[in-house]
C-alpha positions in Angstrom: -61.1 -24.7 56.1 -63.5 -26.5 53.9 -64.3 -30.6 54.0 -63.2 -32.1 51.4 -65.2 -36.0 50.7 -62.9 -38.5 48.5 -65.3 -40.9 47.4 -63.3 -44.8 46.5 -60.8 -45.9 49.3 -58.9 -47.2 46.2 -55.4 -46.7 45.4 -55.6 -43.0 44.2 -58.2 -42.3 47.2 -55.7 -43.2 49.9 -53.0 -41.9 47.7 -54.9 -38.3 48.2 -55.7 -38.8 52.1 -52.0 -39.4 52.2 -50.9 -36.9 50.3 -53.4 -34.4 51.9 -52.4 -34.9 55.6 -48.5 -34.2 54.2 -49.3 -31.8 53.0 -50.8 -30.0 55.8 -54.7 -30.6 56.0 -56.4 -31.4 58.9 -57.3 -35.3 59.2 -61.2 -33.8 60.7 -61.2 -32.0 57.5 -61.5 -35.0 55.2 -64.0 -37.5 54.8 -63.7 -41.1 52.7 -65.8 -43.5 51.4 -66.0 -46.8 49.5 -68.1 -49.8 48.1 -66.2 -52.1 51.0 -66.9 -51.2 54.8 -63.7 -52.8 56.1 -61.4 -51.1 53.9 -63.1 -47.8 54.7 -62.7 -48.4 58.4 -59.1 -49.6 58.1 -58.5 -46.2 56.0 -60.6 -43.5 58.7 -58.2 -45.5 61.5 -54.8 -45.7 60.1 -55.3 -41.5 58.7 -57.8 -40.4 61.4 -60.4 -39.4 58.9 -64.1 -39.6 59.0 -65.8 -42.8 57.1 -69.1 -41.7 55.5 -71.5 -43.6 53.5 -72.2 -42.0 50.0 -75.4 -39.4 51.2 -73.6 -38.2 54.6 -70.6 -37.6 53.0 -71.9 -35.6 49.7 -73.9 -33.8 52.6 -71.0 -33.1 54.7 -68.1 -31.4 52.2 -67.5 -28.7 50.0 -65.5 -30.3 48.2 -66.7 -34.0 46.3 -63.4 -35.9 45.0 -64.9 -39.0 42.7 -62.5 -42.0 42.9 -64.5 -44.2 41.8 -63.9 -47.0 38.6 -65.6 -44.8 35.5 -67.9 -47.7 35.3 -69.2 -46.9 38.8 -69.3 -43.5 38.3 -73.1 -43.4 36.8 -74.7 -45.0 40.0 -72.5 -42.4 42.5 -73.6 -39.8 41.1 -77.0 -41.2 40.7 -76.8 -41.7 44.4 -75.0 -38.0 45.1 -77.2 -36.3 43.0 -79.8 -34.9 45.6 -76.9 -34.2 47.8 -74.9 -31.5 45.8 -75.7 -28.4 46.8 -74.6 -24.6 44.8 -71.1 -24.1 46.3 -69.8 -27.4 46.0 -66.8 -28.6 43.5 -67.2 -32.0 42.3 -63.4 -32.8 41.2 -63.5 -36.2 39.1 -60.3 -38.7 38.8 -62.4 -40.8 36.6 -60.3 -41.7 33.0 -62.6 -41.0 30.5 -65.6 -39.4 32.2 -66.0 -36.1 30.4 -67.1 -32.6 32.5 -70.1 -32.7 30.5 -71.2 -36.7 31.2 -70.8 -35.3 35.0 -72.7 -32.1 34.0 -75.8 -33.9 33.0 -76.0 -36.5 35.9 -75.6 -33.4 38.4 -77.8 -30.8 39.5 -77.9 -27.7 37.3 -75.0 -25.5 37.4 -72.5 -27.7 39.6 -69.1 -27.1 39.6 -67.2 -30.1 37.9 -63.5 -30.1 37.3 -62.0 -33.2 35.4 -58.5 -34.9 36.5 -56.1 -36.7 34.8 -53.7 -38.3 37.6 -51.0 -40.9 36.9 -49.5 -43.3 39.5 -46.3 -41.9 40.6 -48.3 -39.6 42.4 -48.3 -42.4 45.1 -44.9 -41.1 45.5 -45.6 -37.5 45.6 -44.1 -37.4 42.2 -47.6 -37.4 40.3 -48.4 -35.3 37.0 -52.1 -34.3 36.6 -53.8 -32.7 33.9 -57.0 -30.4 35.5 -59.7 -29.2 32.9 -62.7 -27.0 34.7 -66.4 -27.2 33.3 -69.0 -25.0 31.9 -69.9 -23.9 35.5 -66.4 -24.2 37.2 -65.3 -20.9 39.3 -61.8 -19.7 39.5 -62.0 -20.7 43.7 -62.7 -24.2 42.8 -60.4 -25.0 40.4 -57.2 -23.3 42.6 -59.1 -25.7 45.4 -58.7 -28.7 42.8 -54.9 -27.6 41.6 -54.4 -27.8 45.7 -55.7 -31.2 45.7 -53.5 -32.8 43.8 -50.4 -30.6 44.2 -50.4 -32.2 47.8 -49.0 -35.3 45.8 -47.3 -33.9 42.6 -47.3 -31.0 40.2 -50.7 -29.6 38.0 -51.1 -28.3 35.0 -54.4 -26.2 33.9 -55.6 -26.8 30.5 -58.4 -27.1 28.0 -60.7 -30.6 28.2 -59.8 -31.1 24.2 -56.3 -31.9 25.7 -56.8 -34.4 28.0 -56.7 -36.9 25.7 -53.1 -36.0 24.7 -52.3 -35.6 28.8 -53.4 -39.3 29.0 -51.7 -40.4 26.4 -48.1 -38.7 27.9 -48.5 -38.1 31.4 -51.2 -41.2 32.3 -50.2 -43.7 30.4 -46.4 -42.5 30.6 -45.2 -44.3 33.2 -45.8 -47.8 31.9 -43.4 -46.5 28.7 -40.7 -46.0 31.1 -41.0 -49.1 32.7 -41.3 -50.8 29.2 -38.0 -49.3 28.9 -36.4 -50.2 31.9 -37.6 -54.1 31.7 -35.7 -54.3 28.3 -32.3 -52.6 29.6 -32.3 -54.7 32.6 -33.1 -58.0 30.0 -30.2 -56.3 28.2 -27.6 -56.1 31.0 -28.5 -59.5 32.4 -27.6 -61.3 28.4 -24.6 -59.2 28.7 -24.3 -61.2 32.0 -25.2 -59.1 34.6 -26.6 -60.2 37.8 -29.8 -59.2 37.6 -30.1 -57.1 40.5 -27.4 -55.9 39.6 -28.5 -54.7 36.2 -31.7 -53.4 38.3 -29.6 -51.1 40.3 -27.6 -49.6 37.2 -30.9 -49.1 35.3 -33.5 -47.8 38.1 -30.2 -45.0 39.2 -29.4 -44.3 35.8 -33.5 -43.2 35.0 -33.4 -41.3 38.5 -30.5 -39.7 37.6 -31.4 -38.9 33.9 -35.0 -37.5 35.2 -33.0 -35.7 37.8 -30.6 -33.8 35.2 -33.7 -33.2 33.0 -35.3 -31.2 36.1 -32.8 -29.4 37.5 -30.7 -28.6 34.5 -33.4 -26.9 32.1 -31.3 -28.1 29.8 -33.1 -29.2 26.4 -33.1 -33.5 26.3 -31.3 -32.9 22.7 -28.2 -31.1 25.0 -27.8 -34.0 27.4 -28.5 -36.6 24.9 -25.3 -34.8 22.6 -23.3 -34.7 26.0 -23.3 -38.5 25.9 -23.1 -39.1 22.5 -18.7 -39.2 21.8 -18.1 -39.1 17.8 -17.6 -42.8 17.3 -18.6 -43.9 20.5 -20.5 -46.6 22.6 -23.7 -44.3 22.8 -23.7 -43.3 19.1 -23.3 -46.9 18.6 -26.3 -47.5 20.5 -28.4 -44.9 19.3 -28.1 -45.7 15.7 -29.6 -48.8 16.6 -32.7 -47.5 18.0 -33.0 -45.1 15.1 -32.5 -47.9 12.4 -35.2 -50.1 14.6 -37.4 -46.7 14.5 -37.9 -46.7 18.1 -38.7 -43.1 18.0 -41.4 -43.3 15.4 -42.4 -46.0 17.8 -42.8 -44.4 20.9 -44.8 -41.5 19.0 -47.3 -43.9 17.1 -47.7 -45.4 20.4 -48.7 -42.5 22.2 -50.5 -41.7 19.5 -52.7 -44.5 19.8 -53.5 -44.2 23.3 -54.7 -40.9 22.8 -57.0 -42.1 19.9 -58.1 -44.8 22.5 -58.7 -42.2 25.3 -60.7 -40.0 23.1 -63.0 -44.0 22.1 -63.3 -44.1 25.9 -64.4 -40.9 26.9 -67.5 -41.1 23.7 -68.4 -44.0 25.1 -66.8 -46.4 23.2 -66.0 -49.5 25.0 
């Protein structure tokens, strides 16, 4: 079994510890690190994993998983650098931090795969978009996909999409929440208790995302299931088409691509 480092006890970095020891890997098998010594300590305790400083930990794994803020990432790797060996995979969460910035900052011929996570993975529901590098080898990036299918599902595909995967999959979830803080607004002016109108909203997205999953069913189907000639949800949905809301949502998502693509050139 290899050793796997996760460098950043953040969010995500416990999220993968977590999701890691689910899923089956051996707590002496991972090592974790971070810029603050009691949250490291707190971390090694509670999963039973090893807490490293930067150098021991590079030296230690197989397998280096950068957690880090992207505007940390430059001094990590500046501190890594003489501590990646041939053999390793250097598997970066980093938004915007491109397989050939990591590349450059790394020793010659490393193995870099980039990742594109997104939150609900810290309910093993995540969606991540993996890209390998020049140098990446078929091992490493099944080792990657294995990584973070311990907290969600993987796709494998080109760097030039990431962008787009950020845009859908990364940014996605705060869409649906933008969603479900205006139908909740909605049912409470239709006076609704508001938990009340939480509970409607929050079951009727689970169960929506449910049918979508387990139907195969194309969203146009279900959405024409609902819709009665002359009904409430027609009613409803010629609203949102004569407010554009799907034109919207695509600009939108547009945009955030377009800003993904600023942030990954450097643009700040």
């Amino acid at each position: 079994m290899t050793t796997t480092a996760i460098f950043g006890a953040g969010v995500m970095g416990e999220t993968l510890v977590s999701g890691l020891i689910r899923s089956g890997r051996r707590a002496g098998d991972l090592v974790v690190t971070g810029r603050t010594p009691d949250k490291v300590r707190t971390l090694a305790e509670h999963y039973g994993v090893r807490g490293l400083a930067n150098a021991e930990a590079a030296d230690t794994a197989d397998t280096l998983v950068l957690c880090v803020k992207p505007q940390d990432m430059a001094a990590l790797l500046e501190e890594i650098h003489d501590h990646v060996v041939p053999g390793n995979a250097v598997v970066s969460l980093a938004a915007g931090i491109t397989t050939e910035y990591l590349e450059s900052r790394l020793p010659e011929g490393t193995s870099v795969i980039r990742v594109m996570p997104n939150t609900p993975a810290l309910v093993d529901q995540g969606m991540a978009g993996i890209s390998p590098g020049r140098h990446c080898t078929d091992d490493h990036l099944a080792e990657a996909e294995a990584l973070l299918s311990s907290c969600g599902k993987v796709v494998r595909l080109a760097e030039k999409h990431l962008d787009a995967v950020t845009a859908i999959s990364g940014s996605g979830p705060a869409y649906i929440f933008y969603v479900v803080e205006a139908m909740i607004e909605a049912g409470v002016v239709l006076g609704l208790p508001r938990a009340t109108a939480t509970e409607l909203v929050v079951q009727t997205l689970y169960g929506a995302a449910t049918m979508l999953r387990e139907t195969h069913e194309h969203p146009t189907v279900l959405r024409e299931q609902v819709s009665s000639p002359g009904g409430t949800t027609v009613a409803a949905l010629r609203q949102l088409d004569d407010h554009k809301v799907r034109a919207a949502f695509v600009t939108a998502i547009e945009a955030a691509a377009a800003r993904s693509k600023q942030l990954a050139s450097g643009q700040v």
